[in-house]
N, C-alpha and C positions, 0 to 999 in steps of 0.2 A: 215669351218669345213667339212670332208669330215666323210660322215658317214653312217652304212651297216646295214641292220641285216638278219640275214642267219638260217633260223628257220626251222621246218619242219611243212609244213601247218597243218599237223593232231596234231600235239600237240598243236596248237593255239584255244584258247578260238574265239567261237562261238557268233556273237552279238543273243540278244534276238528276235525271230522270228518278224515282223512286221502285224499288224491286216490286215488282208487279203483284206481290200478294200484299204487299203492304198500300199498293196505290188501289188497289180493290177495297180494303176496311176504310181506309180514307174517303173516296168516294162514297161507301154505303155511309159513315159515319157525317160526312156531310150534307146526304140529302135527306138524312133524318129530319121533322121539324125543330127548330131551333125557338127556343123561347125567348121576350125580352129583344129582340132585334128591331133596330130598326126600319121606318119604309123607307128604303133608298128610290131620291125618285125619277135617277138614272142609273139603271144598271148596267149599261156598256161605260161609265165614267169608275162606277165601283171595282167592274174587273182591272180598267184601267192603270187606280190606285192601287190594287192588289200585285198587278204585276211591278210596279214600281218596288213595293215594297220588299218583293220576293227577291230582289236585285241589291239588296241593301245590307250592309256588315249590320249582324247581330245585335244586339242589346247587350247580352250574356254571350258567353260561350261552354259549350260542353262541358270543360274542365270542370270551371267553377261549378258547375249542376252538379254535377258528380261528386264535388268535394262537399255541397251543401248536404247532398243525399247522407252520404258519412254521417256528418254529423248529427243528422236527425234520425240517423240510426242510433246513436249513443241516446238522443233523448228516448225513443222509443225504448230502447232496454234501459232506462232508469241513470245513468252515467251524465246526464247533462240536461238542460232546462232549455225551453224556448220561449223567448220574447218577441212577437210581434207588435209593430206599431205603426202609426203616420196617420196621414188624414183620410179622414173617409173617402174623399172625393180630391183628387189633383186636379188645378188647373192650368193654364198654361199660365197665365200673368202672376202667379204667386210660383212658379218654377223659378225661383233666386235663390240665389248661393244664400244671405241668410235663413230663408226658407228652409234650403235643405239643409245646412247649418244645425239649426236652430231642432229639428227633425231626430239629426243623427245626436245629436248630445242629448237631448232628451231619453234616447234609446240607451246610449252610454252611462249613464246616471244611474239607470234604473238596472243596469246590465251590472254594475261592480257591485252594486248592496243586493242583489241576487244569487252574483258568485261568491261572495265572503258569508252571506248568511244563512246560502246550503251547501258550500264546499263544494258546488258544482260548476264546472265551466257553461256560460251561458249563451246559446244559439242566437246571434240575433238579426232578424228580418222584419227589415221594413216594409211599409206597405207606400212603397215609393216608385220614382220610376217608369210608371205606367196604370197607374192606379183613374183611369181617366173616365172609364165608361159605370155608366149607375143605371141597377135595374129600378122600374117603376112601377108602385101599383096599379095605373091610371095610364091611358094613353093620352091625357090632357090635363091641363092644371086648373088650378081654382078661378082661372081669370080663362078658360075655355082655349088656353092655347095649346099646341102640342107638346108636351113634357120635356123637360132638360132634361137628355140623358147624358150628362158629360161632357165636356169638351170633346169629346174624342166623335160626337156625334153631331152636336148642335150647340149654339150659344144659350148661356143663362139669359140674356137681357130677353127680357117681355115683350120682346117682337114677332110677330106672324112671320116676317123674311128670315130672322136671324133663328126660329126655332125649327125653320127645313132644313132637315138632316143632308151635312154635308159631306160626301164622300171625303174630298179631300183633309180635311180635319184628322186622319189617319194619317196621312204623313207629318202633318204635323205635330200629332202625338208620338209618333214615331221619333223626331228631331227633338223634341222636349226631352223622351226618356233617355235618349242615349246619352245627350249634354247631360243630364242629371247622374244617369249614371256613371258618367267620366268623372263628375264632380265626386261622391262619394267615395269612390276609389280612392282618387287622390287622396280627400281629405280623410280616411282611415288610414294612408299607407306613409302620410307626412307630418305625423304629430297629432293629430285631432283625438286618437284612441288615448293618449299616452294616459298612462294611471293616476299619475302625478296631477294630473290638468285635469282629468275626471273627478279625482277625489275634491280639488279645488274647488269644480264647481258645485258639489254636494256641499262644501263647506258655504260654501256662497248661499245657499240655500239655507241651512239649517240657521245663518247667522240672521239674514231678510226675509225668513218667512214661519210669517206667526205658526204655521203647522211643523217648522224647521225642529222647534222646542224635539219633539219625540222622536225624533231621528240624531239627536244632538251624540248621544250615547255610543251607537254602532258606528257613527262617522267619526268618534274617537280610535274607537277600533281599528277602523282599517287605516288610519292617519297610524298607528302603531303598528300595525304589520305593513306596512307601506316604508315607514322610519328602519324598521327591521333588515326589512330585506336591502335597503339602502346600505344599515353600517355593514350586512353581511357581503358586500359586494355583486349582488347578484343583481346582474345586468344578462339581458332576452330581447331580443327585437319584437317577441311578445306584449313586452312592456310599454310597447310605444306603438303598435299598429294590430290591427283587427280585422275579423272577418263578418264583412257588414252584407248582406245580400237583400235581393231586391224581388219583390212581389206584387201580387195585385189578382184581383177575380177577370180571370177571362173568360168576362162578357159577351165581347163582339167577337165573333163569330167570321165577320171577315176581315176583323183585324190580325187575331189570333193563328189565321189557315196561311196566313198570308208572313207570319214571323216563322213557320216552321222550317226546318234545316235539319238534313240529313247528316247523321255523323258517321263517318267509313271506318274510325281509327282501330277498330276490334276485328273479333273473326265476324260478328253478327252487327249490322249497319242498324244505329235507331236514330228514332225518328225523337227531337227536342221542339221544345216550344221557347226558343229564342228570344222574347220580348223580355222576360223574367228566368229568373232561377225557380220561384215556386211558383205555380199558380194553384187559383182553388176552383169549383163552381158554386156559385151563392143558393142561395137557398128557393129563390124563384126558378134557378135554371136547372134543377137536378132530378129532370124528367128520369125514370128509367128508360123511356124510351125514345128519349130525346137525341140532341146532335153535342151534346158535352157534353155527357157521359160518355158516349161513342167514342167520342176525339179523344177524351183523354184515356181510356184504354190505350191508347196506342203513344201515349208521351213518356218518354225516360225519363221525365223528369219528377222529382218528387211533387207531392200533388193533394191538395186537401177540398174539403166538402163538408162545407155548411149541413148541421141538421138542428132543424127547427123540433116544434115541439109536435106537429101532426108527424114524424117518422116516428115508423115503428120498430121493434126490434128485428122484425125475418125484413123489415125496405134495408134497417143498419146494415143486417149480414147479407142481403143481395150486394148491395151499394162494395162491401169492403169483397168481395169475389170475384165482383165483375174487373174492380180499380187494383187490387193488391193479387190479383190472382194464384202470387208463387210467396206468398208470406212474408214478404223481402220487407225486414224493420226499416222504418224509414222513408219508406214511399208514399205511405196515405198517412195525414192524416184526417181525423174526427172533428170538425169544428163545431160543438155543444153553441147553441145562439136562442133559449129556449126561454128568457126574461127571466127575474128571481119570485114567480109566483108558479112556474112549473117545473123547472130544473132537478127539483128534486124527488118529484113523482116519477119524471118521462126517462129521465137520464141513467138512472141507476138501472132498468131493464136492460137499456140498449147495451151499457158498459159490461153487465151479465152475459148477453146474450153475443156479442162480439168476441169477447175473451175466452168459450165457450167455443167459437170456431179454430183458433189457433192462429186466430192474424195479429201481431204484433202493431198494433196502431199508435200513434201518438193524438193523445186526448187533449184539447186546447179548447178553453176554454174563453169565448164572444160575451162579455158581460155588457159590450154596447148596444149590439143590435138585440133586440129581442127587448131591452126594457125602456124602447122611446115610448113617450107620450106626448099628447099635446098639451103646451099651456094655455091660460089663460089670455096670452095674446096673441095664439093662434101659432106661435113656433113649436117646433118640435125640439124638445130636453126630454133629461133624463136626470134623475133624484140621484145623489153620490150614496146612497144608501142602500139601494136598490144594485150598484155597479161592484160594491167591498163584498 
């Protein structure tokens, strides 16, 4: 979907002032340096876009963050599991209903032989929605042009024009995720979750696909506890709709300042980052002294952080201080992204030396990034050996 909106900034509604100590961390938090940003190479069109977007119904809403948070509290004290997934990179012309489709079933599949084969109800978050901005090692590619960093920034195609970072591509990520997120909703809340039609397409699986063999067993299984609780007459609206949330690394920096929204509804006003129900900061961008670790101090929302294999245990225990500061299970987690030739050196300190503090984190474990490599024709893979 390709999509504009062309407003004049003085006719847009104004978000509601923020409490003055809190518009003070904001501030210092965003003139921090910000890593991984793009050069915008108009900055009166950038604020422009920002104010647009400040004017614009949410992605998410408070509720739903709050109810996510829950949950990943139950995962942090051991009572539940979390599934993330979706593409590394979203872009706008693959934003289709079979797309996300095809997304949220995959996540489903893998979600019911999770919950039957640890008796655990399983959390599950996409990495959908707004997944648009990607950090780069390089500010230029192999053909000397300026890096694709996302839809959300620039065009993939190999053009000098189309690789100038374009303000307006915010709004357009903005209109992508929300259509996406409308989609989602619906299709968890009208059939798409239902157990019946999950377990189906595991069956579909184990019968068309030669690795199906080893899974044949367990998808007997729950086709028997599935038969079971049919003769027993037990009927749940459970049964047939789910709780799908929506995530993504917040990268951009004025995309990000620019979804925040103020929530009144308590005695204490906080402050949410509205694009997503989670976000994390990747592992290029989690300066200590940076502008996202800043910003996310100050977000209610629950919230996770890449560590690569250079963190070390007192970066782990600063990192969960600065982000979890009142212990609260559920709010940070730990995203391990360390490839499987040092995982098991680097990781096992930090897990000591964290647990040790008394913050209750939830441990999630990136078997993607961290073990690419390049092939022989010059693409980047990764060995399914290297990812189990």
């Amino acid at each position: 979907m390709n999509w504009s909106v062309d407003a004049p900034v003085e006719v847009l509604p104004e978000l509601p002032p923020l409490p003055a100590d809190l518009r003070t961390r904001l501030d210092e938090a965003l003139a921090r340096p910000a890593a991984q940003q793009p050069d915008w190479p108009d900055a009166e069109q950038v604020a422009h876009v920002r104010t647009v977007l400040e004017s614009v119904p949410p992605v998410t809403l408070p509720a739903e963050v709050d109810r996510l948070h829950e949950r990943l509290a139950d995962v942090a004290n051991g009572r539940a599991f979390l599934l993330q997934g979706g593409d590394c990179a979203e872009t706008f012309v693959d934003n289709t209903e079979p797309h996300i489709r095809a997304t949220i079933r995959t996540l489903l599949q893998m979600a019911i032989v999770l919950t039957y084969g640890a008796s655990l109800p399983v959390v599950k978050l996409g990495r959908i929605a707004g997944q648009y901005a990607k950090p780069r090692s390089s500010p230029t590619d192999a053909l000397g042009l300026p890096s694709y960093r996302g839809d959300i920034v620039n065009s993939i195609v190999a053009d000098p024009v189309a690789r100038i970072p374009d303000p307006s591509r915010m709004v357009r990520a903005y209109a992508n995720a929300s259509a996406a997120m409308n989609l989602v909703r619906a299709l968890t809340a009208t059939g798409m979750a239902d157990l019946t039609m999950v377990h189906d397409w595991n069956k579909d699986f184990v019968r068309t696909s030669p690795a199906g063999e080893r899974y044949e067993a367990l998808a007997g299984e729950i086709g028997r506890a599935l038969q079971f609780m049919d003769a027993c007459g037990v009927e749940d609206y459970r049964m047939h709709t789910t709780e799908f949330y929506a995530s993504h690394e917040a990268l951009l920096v004025d995309y990000e300042r620019a979804m925040l929204r103020l929530d009144t509804r308590g005695d204490t006003p906080k402050l949410y980052d509205l694009s997503a129900h989670f976000v994390w900061i990747g592992e290029r961008t989690r300066q200590l002294d940076g502008a996202h670790v800043a910003l996310f101090e100050l977000l209610a929302n629950p919230i996770g952080l890449k560590i690569g294999p250079t963190t070390t245990p007192e970066q782990a225990v600063e990192y969960v201080e600065r982000l979890d500061p009142h212990g609260v299970p559920g709010r940070l987690t730990l995203v391990s992204r360390m490839g499987n030739g040092k995982v098991r050196d680097v990781l096992a300190p930090i897990v000591e030396k964290v647990t040790a503090s008394g913050h209750k984190v939830i441990w999630q474990c990136d078997p993607m990034h961290g073990n690419t490599h390049e092939s022989t024709t010059g693409y980047k893979t990764r060995h399914f050996d290297r990812i189990v």
